[in-house]
N, C-alpha and C positions, 0 to 999 in steps of 0.2 A: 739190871742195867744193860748188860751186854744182848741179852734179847729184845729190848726198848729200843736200842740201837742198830738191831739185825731188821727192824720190822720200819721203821723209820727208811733205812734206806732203801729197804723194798718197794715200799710205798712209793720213796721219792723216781726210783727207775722206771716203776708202773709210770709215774706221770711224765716224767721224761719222753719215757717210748709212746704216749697217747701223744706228746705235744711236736712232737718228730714227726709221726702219720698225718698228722692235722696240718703239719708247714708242707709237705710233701703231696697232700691231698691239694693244696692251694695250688700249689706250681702243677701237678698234674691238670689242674682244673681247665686251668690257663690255658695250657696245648691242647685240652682236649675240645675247649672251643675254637680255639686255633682252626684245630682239625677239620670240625663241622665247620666254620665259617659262621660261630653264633659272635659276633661281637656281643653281647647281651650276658652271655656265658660269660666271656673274658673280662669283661668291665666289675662284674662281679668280684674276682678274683681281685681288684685292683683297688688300693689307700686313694683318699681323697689328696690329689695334688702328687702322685705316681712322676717317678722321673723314668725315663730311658735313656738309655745312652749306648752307644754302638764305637768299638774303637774298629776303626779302619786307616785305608793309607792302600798304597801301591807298593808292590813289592820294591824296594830298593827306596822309599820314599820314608822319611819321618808319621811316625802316628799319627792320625789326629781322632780328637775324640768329638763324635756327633753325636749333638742333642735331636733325639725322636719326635716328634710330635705324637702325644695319644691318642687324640682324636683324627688324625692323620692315620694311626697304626686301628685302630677301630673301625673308621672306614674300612679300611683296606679290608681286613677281616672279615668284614659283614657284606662284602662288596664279591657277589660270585663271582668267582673265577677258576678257571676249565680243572686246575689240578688245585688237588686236595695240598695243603700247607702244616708240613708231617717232621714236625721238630721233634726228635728222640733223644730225648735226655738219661741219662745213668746219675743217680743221686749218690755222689762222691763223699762228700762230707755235708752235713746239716747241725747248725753249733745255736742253740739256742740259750738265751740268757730272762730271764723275765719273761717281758712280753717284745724281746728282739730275739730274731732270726735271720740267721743267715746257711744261703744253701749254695754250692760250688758243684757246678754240672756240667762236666762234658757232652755233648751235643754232637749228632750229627743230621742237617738238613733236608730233606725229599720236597722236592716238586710231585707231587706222583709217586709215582717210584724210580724218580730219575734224580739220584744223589745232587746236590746242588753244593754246600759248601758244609763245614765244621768250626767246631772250637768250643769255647769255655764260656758258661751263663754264670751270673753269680747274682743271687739276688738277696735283697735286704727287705724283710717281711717284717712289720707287727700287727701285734693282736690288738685290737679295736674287741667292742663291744660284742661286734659280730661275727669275730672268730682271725682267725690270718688272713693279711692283706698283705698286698706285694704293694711296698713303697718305694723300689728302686730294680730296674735291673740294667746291668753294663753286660756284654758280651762283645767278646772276641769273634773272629770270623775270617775264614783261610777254605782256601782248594786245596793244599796240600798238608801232608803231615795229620793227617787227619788216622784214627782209631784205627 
């Protein structure tokens, strides 16, 4: 009994830590088109009906939270321009349940290599047919206090 239950939970960890790399590989994906400028890449990465959202404000001003446009942020992506687009994420925590994930990412921005801003991605992924889909990302976003 107690070895049916040593093997059991091995198994379940194996899968755990396969379904971790695979929400992890999705968000990598994402920046890595980023990177290159493949909107084609990134649209991949992305759930049918994807929200974004961006919380900003002025220092000294109340939040407010902006709705992205996709195909707005696709464009832009797929639309050259002079510096490479170099979001550097550190995967903080990744808490998966079924076929929900969720990943909570510190970030810091590059134009080039010319630091631009920071702060916190948190994204809400499920698995579809065809593997992890990002269906939601909100991110934070500041010049200072940053890592």
């Amino acid at each position: 009994m107690l070895l049916s239950a040593a093997a059991t939970s091995s198994a379940f960890a194996q899968k755990a830590s396969s379904e971790t790399a695979a929400v992890k590989q999705t968000v990598t994906s994402f920046f890595d088109g980023m990177r290159r400028g493949d909107s084609t890449m990134v649209r991949r990465t992305l759930a049918p009906g994807v929200v974004f959202h961006g919380i900003g404000g002025k220092p000294g001003q109340p939040s407010t939270l902006e709705t992205e446009s996709i195909n707005g942020f696709l464009k832009a992506v797929g639309t050259p321009h002079p510096e490479i687009w170099d979001e550097r994420v550190q995967f903080e925590r990744v808490l998966i349940d079924a076929n929900l994930a969720s990943v909570w990412a510190p970030y810091e921005f590059y134009l080039g290599s010319k630091f631009s801003h920071c702060g916190y991605d948190s994204f809400q992924l499920v698995k579809l047919a065809d593997g992890w889909k990002i269906a939601h990302i909100i991110d934070t976003r500041r010049k200072e206090k940053c890592k």
